[in-house]
C-alpha positions as CSV (number, residue, x, y, z in Angstrom):
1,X,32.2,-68.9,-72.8
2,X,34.8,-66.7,-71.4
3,X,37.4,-69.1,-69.3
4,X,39.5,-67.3,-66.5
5,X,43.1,-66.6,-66.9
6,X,44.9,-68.9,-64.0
7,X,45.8,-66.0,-62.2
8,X,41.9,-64.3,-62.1
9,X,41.0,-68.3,-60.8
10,X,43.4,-68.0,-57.8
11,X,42.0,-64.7,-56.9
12,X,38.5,-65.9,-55.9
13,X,40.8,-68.2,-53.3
14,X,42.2,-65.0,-51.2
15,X,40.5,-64.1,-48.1
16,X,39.6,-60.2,-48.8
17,X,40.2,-57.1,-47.0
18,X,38.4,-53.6,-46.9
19,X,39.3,-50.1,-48.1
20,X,39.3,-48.7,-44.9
21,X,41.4,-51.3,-43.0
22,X,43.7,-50.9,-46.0
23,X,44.1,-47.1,-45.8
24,X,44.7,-47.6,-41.9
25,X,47.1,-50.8,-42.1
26,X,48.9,-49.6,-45.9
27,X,48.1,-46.3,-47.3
28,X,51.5,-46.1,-48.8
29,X,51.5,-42.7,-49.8
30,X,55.5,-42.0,-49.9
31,X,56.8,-45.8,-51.1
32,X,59.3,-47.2,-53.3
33,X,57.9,-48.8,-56.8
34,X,58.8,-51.4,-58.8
35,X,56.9,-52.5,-61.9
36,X,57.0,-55.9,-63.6
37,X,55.7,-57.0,-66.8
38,X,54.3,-60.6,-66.2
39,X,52.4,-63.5,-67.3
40,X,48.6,-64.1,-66.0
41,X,50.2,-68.1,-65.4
42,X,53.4,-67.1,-63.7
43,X,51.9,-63.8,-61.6
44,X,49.4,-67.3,-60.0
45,X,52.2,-69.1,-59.3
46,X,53.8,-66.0,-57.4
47,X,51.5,-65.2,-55.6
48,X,50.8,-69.0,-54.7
49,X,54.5,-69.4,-53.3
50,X,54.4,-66.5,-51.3
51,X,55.0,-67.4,-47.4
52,X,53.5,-64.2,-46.2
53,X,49.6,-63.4,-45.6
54,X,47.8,-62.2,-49.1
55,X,44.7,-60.3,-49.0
56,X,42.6,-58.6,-51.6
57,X,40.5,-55.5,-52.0
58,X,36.9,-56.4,-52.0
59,X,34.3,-53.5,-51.8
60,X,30.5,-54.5,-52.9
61,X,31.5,-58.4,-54.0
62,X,34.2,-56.8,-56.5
63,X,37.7,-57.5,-56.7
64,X,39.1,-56.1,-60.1
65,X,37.8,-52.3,-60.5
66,X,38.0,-49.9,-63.6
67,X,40.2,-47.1,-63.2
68,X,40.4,-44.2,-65.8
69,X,43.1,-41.9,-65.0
70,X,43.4,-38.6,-67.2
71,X,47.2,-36.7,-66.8
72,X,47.7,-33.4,-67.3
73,X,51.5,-31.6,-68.7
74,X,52.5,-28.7,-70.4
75,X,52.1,-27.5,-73.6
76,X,55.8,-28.5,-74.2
77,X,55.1,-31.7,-72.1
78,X,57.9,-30.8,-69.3
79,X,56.5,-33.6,-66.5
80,X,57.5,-36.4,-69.7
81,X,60.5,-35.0,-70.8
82,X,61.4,-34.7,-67.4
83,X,60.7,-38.6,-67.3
84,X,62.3,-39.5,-70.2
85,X,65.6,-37.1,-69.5
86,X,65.9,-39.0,-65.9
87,X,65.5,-36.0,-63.8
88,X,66.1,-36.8,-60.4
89,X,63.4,-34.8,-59.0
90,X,59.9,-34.9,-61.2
91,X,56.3,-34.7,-60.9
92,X,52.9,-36.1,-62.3
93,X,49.3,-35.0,-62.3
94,X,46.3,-37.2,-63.0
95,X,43.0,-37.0,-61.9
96,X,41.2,-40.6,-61.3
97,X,38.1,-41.8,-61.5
98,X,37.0,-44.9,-59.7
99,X,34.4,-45.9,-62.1
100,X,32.6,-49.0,-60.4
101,X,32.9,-46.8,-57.0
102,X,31.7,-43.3,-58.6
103,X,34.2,-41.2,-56.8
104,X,37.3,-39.5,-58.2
105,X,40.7,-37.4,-57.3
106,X,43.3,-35.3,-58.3
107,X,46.3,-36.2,-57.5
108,X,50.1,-35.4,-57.6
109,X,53.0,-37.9,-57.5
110,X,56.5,-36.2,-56.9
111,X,59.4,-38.6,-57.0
112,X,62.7,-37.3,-55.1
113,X,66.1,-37.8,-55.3
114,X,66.4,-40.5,-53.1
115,X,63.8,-42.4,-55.5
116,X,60.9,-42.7,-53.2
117,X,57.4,-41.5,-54.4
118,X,55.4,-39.2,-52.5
119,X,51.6,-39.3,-53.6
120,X,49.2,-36.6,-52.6
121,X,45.3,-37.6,-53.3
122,X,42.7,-34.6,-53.1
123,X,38.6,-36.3,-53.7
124,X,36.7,-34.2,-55.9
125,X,33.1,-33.6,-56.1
126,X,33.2,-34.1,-60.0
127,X,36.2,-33.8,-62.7
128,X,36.2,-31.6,-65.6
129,X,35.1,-31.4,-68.6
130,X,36.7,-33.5,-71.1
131,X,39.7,-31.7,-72.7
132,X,39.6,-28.8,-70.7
133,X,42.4,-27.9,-68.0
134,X,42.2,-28.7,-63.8
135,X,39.0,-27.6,-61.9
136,X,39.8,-24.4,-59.6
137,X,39.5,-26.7,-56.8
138,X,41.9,-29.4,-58.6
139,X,44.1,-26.2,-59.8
140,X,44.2,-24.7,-56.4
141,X,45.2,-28.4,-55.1
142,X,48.3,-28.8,-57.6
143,X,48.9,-25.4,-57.3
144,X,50.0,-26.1,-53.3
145,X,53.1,-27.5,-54.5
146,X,56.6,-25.8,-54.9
147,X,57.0,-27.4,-58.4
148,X,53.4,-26.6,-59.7
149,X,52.8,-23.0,-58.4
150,X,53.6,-21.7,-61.7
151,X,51.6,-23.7,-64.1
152,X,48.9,-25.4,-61.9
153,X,46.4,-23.1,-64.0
154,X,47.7,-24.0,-67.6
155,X,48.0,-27.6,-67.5
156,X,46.2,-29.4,-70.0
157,X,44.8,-33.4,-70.3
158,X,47.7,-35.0,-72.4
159,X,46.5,-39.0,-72.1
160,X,43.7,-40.9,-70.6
161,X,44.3,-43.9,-70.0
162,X,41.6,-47.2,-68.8
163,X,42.4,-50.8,-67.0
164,X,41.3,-52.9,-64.3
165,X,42.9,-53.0,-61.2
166,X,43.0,-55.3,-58.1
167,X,45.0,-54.5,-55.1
168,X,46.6,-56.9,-53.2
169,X,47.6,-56.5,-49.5
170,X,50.9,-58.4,-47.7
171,X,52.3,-57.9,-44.5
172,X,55.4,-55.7,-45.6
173,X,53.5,-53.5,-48.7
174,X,50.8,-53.1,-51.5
175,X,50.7,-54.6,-54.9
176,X,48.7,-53.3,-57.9
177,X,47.7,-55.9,-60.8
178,X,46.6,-53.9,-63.5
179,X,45.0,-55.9,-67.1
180,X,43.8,-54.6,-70.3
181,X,45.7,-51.5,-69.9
182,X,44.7,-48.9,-73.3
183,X,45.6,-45.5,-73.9
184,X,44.7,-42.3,-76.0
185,X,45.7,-38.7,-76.2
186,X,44.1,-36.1,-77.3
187,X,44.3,-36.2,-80.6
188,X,42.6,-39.2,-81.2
189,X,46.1,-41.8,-81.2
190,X,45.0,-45.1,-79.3
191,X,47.3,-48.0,-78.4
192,X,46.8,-51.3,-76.1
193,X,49.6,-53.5,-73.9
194,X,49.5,-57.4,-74.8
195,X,47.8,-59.4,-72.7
196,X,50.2,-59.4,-69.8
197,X,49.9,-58.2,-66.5
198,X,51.5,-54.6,-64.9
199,X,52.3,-55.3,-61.4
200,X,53.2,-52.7,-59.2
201,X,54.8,-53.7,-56.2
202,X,54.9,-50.7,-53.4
203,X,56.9,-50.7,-50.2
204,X,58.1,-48.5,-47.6
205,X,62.1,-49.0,-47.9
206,X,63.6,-52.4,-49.2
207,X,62.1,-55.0,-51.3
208,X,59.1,-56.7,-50.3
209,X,58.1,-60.3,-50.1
210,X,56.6,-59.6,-53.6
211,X,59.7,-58.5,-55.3
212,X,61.6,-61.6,-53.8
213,X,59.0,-64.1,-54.9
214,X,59.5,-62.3,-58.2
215,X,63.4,-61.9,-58.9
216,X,63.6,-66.0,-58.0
217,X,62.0,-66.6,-60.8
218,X,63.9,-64.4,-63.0
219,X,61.2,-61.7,-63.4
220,X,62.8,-59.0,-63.2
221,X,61.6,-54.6,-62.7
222,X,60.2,-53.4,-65.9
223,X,60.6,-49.4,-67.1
224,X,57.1,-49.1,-67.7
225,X,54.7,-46.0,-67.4
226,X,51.3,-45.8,-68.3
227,X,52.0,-42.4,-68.7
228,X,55.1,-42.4,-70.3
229,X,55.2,-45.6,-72.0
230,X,51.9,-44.7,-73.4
231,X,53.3,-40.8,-74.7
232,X,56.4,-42.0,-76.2
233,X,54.2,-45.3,-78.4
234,X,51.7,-42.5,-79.5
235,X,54.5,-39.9,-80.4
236,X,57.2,-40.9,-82.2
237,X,58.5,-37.7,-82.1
238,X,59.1,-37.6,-78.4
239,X,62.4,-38.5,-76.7
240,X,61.7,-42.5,-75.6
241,X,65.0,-44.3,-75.5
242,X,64.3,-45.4,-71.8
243,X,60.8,-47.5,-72.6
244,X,62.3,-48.6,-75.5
245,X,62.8,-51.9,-74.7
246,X,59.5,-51.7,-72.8
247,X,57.5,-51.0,-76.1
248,X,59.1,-53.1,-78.3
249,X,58.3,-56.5,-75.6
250,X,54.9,-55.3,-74.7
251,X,52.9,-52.9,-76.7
252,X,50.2,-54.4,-78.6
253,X,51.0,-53.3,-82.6
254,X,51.8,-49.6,-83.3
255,X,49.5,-46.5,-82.2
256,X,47.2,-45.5,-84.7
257,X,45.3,-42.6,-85.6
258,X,41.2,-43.3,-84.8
259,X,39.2,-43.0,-86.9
């Protein structure tokens, strides 16, 4: 019998909230992140001592939803070196699929100097074909911005990556709790984080209520991308010295070649 980590037991306790009221009350599209790296037993007892309201995502009875999320670079891999040199300005593309809901997106994440994150989501009817490049519609969506004109039509799927997700809801922001996080590119390499919890905290300026409740108890902002994170554990070869830390706390063994 599977028992539940103390943190998916406190879940069940939060009143719930709907997607729509959530995209009307806390789309968060341009935000500041944080991500923390945290224990299923201390994220509970976070959550627990918050003071603020705390709802959760519930659509159809579920609260925890699979997410696959496939991103796209360039043959040289400019949108992670771009990461990993600390470019002020720099860019993502993923496409998403929402796998208990059926629906997925393209969509573009452009951080700016200031440090904030714009997201830009674009639904799709379907996604392509695995290992091929962007749809013409997804294409034609990246393409609209400044930074992608140019290569919108030759990006190509560098890492899928799969995890459950809940979202959580306070006054002041969004949180994403994300377990069982795995990777793999495209040439087969695979790696898995440990058993802890990515938290994304998401707010419009200043830290939230979340990120308080966090730093008292000495948990302190991660650097951790699934993307990145992920690239640099798969390929040694690849500049990583700013997850390193990151990979050698939380990654689960050493990427391996399938198969």
């Amino acid at each position: 019998m599977t028992v539940a980590t103390p943190w998916e037991a406190y879940l069940g306790t939060l009143p719930s909230i709907g997607l729509e009221e959530i995209e009307d009350r806390a789309a968060m599209l341009t935000r500041v992140d944080r991500k923390y790296v945290v224990e299923p037993g201390h994220w509970a007892e976070v959550v627990a001592s918050l003071d603020v309201p705390v709802e959760v995502l519930e659509i159809d009875g579920l609260r925890e939803f699979r997410y696959e999320s496939v991103y796209f670079d360039t043959d040289d891999l400019q949108m992670y070196r771009d990461a990993a040199r600390r470019r002020p300005r720099r860019t993502k593309v993923r496409t998403r699929r929402y796998v208990d809901t059926g629906t997925a997106a393209i969509e573009v994440k452009e951080r700016n100097a200031a440090g904030a994150t714009v997201k830009s989501r674009l639904f799709l009817d379907s996604l392509p074909e695995a290992g091929t490049g962007l749809s013409d519609e997804a294409a034609d969506f990246v393409g609209g911005f400044p930074r992608l004109a140019e290569v919108a039509s030759s990006l190509r799927p560098s890492l899928t990556t799969s995890y459950l997700r809940t979202t959580l809801v306070t006054p002041d922001g969004r949180v994403t709790v994300d377990s069982g996080v795995e990777a793999h590119d495209e040439a087969g390499r695979s790696m898995a984080y440990d058993h802890r919890l990515i938290v994304e905290t998401k707010v419009s300026h200043h830290a939230g209520a979340v990120d308080r409740a966090l730093w008292a108890r000495g948990i302190r902002p991660t650097r951790v991308s699934k993307y990145c994170t992920s690239m640099a554990a798969l390929r040694p070869d690849l500049p990583a010295n700013r997850w390193a830390r990151t990979l050698r706390r939380h990654v689960d063994g050493t990427a391996a070649l399938a198969g």
